[in-house]
Phi, psi and omega in degrees: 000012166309098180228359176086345212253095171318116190210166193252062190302127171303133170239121176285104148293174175259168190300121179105334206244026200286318169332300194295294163321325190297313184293310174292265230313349192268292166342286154344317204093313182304147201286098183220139137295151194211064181329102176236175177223143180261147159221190186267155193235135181270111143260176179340297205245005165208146185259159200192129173289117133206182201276141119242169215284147201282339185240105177284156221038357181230167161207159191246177175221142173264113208208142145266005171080010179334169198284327190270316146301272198337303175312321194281320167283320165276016204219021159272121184332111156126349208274121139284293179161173204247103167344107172209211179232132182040070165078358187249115196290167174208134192277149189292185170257126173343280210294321193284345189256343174311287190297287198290348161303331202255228142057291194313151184074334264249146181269343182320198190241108182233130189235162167281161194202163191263131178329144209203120177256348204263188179054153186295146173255193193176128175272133152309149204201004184209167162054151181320354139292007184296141173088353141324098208231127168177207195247121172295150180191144208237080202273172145003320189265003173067001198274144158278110219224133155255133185253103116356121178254172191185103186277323183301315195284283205075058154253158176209169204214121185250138214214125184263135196198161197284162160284331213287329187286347185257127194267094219267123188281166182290175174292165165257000000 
């Protein structure tokens, strides 16, 4: 399964661990992303902004998965396994990693959303989101919303944003 070809793979961590993976696989040598989002944190005696990971158990690796990496990774403190279909990893889509590339770090207002297939899709065209692309939906509340899919994960992730910022894409 050897190709040379650098592609980006889901790593299911256990609950909690994502940090930790994130860290050794860096440790490692290996290429890894970690998606976070910031939110506000209640403690005891102050509410205090940090980060957490935006899509929860998982983070990718940038890997060609050669037979020694692939062992190296699944044989990391935390590691459930790398998201593929009946036992075979599969890489993630660029462009969706792409999007979460843009999503990192980011303070908007973003929630996890049950995977969503539906809707105009639509690029963000302005402000510190530019260059995001996923499906506008529109709630109750009259807010302008984009959701980001992650098809391999079958998650989506919805980011509240003006309208005014947004370009609607061709069909695929």
């Amino acid at each position: 399964m050897e190709n040379n070809i650098l592609q980006w793979y889901a790593i299911r961590t256990r609950s909690n661990f994502e940090q930790k993976v994130y860290d050794i696989l860096c440790n490692k040598a290996i290429e890894a992303f970690l998606p976070r989002i910031m939110v506000m944190s209640r403690r005891k005696d102050r509410r205090k902004k940090i980060y957490v990971p935006m899509i929860s158990g998982y983070l990718f690796a940038h890997t060609d998965l050669n037979p020694e990496e692939h062992i190296k990774i699944l044989q990391t403190v935390g590691v459930v396994n790398i998201v593929g279909v009946k036992g075979h990893p599969v890489p993630a889509n660029e462009d969706e990693i792409a999007s979460l590339m843009i999503l990192d770090g980011t303070d908007h207002t973003v929630q996890n959303r049950s995977y969503m297939k539906t809707g105009e899709r639509v690029m963000i065209m302005e402000g510190p989101l530019k260059g995001l692309s996923g499906f506008y939906i529109r709630h109750k509340d009259k807010s302008e919303k984009v959701v980001v899919s992650i098809e391999l994960l079958q998650r989506s992730l919805e980011v509240e944003i003006d309208g005014y910022a947004l370009e609607k894409l061709p069909k695929l």
